[in-house]
N, CA, C and O of each residue as an XYZ file, in Angstrom:
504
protein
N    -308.476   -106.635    182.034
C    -308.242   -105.850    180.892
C    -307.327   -104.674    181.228
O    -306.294   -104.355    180.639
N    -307.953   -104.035    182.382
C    -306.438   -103.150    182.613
C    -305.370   -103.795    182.866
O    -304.426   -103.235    182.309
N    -305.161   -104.399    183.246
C    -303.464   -105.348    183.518
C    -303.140   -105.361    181.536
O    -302.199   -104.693    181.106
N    -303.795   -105.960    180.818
C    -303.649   -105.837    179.898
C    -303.065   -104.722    179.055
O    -302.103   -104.760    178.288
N    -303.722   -103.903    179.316
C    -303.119   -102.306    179.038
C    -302.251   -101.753    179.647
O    -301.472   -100.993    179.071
N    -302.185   -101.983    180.852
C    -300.792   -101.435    181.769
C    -299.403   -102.368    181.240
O    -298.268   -102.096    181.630
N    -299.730   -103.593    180.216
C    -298.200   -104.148    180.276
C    -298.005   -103.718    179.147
O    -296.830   -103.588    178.803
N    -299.350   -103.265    177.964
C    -298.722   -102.838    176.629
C    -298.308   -101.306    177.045
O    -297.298   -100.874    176.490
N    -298.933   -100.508    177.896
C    -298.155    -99.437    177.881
C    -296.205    -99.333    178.542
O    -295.409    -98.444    178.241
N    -295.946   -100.491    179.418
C    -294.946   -100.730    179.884
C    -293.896   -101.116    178.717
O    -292.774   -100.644    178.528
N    -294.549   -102.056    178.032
C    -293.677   -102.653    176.814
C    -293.136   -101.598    175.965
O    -292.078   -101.836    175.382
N    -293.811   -100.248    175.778
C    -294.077    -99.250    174.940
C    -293.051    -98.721    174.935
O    -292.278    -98.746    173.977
N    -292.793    -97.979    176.311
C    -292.315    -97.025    176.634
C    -290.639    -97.025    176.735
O    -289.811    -97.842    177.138
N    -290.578    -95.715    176.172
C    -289.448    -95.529    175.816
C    -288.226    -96.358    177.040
O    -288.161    -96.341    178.269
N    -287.406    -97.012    175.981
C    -286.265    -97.179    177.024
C    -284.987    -96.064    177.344
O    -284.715    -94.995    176.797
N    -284.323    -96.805    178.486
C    -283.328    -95.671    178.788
C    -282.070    -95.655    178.047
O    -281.329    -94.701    177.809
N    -282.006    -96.411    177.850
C    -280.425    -97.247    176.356
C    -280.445    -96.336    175.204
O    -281.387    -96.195    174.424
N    -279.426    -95.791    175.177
C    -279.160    -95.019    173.962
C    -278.670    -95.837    172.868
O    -277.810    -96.714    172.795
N    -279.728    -95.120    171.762
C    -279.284    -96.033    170.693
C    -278.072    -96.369    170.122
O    -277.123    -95.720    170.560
N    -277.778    -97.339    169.119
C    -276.298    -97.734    168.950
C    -276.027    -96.394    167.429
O    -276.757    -96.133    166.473
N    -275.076    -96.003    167.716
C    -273.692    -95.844    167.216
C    -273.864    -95.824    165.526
O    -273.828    -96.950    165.030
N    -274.047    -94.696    164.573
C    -274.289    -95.245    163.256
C    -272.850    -95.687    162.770
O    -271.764    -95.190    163.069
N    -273.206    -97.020    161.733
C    -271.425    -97.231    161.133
C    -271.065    -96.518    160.086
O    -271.784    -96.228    159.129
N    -269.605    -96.139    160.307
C    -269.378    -95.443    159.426
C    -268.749    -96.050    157.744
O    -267.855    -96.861    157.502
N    -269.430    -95.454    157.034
C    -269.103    -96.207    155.392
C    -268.906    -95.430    154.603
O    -269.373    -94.295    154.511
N    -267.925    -96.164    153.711
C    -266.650    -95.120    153.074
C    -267.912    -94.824    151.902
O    -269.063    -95.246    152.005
N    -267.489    -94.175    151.028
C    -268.525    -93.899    149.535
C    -267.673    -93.047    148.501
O    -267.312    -91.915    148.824
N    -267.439    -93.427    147.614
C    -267.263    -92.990    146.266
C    -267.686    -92.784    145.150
O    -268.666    -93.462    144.840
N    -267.199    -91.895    144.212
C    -268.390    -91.507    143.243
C    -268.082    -92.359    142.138
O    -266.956    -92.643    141.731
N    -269.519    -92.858    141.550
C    -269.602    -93.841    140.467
C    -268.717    -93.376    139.297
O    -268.524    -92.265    138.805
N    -268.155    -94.831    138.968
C    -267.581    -94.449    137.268
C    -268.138    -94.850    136.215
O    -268.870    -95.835    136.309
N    -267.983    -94.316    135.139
C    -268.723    -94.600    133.971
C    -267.836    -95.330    133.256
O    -266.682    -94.931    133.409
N    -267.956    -96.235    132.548
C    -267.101    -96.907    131.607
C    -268.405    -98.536    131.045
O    -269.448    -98.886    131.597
N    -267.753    -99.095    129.884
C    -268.146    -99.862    129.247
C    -268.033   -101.093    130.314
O    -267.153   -101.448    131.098
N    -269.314   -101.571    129.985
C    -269.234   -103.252    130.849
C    -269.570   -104.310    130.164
O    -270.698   -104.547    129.732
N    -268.364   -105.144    130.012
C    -269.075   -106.897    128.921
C    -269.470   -107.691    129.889
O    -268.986   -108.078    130.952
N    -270.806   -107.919    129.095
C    -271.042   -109.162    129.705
C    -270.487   -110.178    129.150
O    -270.242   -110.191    127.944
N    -270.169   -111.320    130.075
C    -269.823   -112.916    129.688
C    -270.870   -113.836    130.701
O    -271.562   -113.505    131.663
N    -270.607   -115.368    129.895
C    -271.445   -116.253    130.003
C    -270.220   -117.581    130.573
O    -269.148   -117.712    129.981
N    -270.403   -118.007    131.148
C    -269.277   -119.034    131.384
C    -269.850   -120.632    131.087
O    -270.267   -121.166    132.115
N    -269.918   -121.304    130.106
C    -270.467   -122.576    129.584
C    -269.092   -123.619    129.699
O    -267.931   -123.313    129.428
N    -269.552   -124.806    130.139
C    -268.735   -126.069    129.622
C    -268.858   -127.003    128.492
O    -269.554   -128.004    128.324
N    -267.904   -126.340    127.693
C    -268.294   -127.246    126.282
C    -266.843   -126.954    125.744
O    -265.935   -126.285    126.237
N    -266.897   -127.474    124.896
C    -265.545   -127.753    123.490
C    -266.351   -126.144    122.047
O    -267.509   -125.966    121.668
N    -265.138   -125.421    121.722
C    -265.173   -124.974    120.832
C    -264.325   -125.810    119.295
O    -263.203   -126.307    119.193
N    -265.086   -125.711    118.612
C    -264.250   -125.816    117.602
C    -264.744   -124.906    116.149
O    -265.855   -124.387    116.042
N    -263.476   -124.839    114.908
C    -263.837   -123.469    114.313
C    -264.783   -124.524    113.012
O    -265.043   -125.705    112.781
N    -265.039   -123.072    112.413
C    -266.071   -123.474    111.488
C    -265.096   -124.600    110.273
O    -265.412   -125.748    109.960
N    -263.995   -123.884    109.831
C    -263.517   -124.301    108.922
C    -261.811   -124.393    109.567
O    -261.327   -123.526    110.295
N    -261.032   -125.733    109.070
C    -260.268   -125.968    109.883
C    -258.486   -126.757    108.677
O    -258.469   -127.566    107.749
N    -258.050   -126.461    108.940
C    -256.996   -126.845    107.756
C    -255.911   -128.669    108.419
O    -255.868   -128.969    109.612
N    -255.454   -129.238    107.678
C    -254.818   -130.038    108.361
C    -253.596   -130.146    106.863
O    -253.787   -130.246    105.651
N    -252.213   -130.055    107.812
C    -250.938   -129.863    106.625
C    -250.463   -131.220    106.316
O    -249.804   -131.873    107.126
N    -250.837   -131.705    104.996
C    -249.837   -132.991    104.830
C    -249.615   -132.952    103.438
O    -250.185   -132.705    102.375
N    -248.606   -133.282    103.882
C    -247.148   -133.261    102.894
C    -247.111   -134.171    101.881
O    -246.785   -135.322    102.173
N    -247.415   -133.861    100.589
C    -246.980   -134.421     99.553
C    -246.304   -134.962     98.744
O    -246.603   -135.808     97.902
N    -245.020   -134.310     99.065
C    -244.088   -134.199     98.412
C    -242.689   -134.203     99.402
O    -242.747   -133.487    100.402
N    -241.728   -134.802     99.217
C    -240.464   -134.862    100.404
C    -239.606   -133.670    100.332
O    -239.543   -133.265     99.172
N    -239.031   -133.075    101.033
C    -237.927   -132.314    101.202
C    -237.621   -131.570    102.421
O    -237.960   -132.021    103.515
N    -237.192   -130.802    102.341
C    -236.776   -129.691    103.418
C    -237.243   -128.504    103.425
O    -237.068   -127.971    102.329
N    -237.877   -127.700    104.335
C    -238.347   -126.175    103.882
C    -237.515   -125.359    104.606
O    -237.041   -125.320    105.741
N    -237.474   -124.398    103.084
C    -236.311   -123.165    103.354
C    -237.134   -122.224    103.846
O    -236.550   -121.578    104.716
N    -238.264   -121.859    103.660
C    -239.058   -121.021    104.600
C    -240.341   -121.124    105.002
O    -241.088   -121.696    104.207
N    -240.972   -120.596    106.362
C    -242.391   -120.908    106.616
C    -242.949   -119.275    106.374
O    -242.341   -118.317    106.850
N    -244.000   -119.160    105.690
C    -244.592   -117.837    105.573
C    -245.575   -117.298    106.361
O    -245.972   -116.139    106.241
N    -246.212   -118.521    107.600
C    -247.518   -118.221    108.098
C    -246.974   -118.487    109.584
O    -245.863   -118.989    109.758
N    -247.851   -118.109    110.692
C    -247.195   -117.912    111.552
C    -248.762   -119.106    112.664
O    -249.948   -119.206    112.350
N    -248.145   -119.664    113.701
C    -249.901   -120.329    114.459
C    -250.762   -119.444    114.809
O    -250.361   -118.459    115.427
N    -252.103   -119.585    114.503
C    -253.024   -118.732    114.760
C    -253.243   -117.892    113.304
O    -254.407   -117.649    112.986
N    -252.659   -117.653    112.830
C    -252.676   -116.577    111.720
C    -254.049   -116.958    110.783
O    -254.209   -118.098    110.348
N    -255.004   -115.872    110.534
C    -255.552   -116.166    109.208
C    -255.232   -116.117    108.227
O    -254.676   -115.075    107.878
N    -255.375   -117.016    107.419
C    -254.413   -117.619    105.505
C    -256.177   -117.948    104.856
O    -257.201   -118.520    105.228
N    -255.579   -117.020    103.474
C    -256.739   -117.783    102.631
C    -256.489   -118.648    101.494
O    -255.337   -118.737    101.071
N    -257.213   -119.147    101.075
C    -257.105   -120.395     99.872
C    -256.172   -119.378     98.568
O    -256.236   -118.346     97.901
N    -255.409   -120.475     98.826
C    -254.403   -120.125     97.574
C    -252.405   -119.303     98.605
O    -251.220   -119.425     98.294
N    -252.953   -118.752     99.501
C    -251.937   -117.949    100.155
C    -250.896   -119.364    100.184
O    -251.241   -120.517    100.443
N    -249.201   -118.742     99.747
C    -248.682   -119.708    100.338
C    -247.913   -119.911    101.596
O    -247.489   -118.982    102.283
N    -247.768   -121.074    101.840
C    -247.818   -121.314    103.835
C    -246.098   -121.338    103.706
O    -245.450   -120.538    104.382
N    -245.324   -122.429    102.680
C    -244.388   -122.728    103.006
C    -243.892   -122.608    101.550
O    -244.524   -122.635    100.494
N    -242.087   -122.414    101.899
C    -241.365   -123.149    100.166
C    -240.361   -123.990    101.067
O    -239.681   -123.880    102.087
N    -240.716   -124.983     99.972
C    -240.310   -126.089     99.929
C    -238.562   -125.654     99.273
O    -238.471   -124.930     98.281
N    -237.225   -126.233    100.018
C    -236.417   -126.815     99.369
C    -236.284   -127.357     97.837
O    -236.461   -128.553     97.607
N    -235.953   -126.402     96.760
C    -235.932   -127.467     95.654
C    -234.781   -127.850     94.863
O    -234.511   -127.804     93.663
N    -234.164   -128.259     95.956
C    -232.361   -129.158     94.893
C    -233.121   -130.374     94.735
O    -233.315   -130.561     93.534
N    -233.710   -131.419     95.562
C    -234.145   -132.671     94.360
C    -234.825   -132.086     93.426
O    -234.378   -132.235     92.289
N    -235.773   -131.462     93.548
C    -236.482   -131.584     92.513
C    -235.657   -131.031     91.091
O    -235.700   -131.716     90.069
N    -234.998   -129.891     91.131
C    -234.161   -129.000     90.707
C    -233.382   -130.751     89.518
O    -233.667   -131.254     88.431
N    -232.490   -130.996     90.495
C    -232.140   -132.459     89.975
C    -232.755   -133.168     89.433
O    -232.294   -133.541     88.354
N    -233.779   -133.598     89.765
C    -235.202   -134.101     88.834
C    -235.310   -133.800     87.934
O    -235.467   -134.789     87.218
N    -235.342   -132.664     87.231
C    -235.745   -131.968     86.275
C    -234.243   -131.658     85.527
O    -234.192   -131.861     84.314
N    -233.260   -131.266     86.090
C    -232.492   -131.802     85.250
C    -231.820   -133.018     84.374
O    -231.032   -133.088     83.431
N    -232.481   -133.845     85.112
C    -231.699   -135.367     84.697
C    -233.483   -135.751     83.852
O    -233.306   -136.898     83.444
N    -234.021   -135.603     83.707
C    -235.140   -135.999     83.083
C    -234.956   -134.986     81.495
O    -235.200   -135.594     80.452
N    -234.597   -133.713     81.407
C    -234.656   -132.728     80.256
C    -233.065   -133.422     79.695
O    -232.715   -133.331     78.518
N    -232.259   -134.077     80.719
C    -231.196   -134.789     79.852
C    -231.920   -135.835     79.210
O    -231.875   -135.840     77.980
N    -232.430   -136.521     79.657
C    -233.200   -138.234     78.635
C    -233.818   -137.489     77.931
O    -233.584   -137.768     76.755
N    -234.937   -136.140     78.098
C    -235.131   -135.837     76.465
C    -234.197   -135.534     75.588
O    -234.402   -135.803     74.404
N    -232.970   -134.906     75.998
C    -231.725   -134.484     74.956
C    -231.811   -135.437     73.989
O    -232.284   -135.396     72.853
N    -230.924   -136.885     75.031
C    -230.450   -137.753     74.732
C    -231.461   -138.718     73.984
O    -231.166   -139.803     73.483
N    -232.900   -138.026     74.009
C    -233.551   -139.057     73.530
C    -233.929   -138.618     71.730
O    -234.129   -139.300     70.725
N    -233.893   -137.288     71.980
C    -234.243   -136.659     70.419
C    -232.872   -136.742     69.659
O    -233.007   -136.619     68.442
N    -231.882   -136.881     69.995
C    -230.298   -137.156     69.226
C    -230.400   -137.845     67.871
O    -230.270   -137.462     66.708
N    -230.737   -139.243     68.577
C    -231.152   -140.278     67.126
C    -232.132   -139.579     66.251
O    -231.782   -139.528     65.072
N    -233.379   -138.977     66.568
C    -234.497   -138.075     65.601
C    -233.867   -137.139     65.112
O    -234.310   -136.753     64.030
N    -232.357   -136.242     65.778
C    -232.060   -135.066     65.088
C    -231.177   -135.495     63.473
O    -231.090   -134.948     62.374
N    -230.550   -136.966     64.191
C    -229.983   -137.842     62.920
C    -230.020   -138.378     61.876
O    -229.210   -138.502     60.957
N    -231.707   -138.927     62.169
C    -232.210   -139.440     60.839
C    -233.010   -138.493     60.266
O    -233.465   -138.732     59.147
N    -233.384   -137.015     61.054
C    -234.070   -136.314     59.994
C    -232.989   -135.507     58.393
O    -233.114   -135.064     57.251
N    -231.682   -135.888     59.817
C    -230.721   -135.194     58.693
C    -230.058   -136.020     57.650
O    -229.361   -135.587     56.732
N    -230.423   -137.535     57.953
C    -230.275   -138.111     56.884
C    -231.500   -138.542     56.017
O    -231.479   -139.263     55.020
N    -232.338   -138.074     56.483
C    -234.027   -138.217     55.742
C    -233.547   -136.955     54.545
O    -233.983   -136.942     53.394
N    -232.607   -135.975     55.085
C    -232.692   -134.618     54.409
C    -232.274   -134.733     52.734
O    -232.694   -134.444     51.613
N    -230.515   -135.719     53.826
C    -229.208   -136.061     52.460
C    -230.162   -136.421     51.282
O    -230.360   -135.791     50.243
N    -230.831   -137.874     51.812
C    -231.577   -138.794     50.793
C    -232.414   -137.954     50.195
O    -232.615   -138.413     49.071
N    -233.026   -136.943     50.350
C    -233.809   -136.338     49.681
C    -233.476   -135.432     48.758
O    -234.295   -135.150     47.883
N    -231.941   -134.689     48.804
C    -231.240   -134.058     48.328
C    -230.711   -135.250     47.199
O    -230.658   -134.682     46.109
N    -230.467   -136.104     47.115
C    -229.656   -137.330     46.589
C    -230.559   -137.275     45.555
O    -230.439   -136.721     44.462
N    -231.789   -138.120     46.164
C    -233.222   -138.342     45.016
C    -233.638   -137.105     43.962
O    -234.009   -137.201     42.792
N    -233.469   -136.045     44.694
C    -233.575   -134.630     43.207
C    -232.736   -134.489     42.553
O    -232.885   -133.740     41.588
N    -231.283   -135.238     42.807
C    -230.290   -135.031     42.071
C    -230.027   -136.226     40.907
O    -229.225   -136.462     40.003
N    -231.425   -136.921     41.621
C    -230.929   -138.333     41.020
C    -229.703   -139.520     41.195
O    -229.353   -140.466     40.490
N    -229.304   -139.048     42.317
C    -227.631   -139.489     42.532
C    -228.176   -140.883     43.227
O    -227.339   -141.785     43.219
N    -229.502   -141.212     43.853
C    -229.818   -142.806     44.272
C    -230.435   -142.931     44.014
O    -231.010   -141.913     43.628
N    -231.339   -144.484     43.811
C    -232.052   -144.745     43.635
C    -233.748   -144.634     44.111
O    -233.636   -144.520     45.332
N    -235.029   -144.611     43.849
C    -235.848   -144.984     44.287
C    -236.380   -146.018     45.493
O    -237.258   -145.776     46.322
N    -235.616   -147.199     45.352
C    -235.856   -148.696     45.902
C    -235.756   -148.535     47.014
O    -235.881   -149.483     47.789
């Protein structure tokens, strides 16, 4: 039992080795500012509500009003359309009505004569 005690007091005792060396570390003073958190997930976004452009109607566009990315709401318009056909369209169609009321502007004016005739008595009834 003393051997016992003589090696824990041996183990004990101070050594002659000087301790190591503290390291030296830089330090700066904390900053304050705003911190976001984020989450990093693997998945597909897609938006709630989503538009797809198709074309109705043929031509050329003279201007685009909306730009990619941009928010547009229902009714805003995106584009104008080019309108010499249509322009043309609409002229050559308001010609066939001209041309189509001509004969009606004719016989109302001879619906008129005859009626002028008949008060005068100058034709007949038959």
């Amino acid at each position: 039992m003393l051997s016992f005690i003589l090696a824990s007091m041996i183990a004990s005792a101070p050594s002659k080795e000087s301790p190591p060396a503290a390291a030296k570390v830089r330090v700066s003073r904390p900053l304050r500012r705003e911190v976001r958190d984020y989450l990093i997930f693997a998945g597909q976004i897609e938006p709630v509500q989503s538009v797809q452009f198709r074309p109705r109607v043929t031509g050329g566009l003279l201007k685009v009003s909306c730009r990619p990315g941009q928010m547009v709401k229902r009714g805003d318009a995106l584009f104008e359309i080019d309108p010499t056909a249509y322009q043309a369209g609409l002229d050559k169609a308001e010609a066939e009505v001209e041309r189509a009321q001509a004969p009606v502007v004719r016989w109302k004016a001879e619906r008129d004569r005859a009626r002028q005739r008949l008060e005068k008595e100058a034709i007949r009834q038959d």
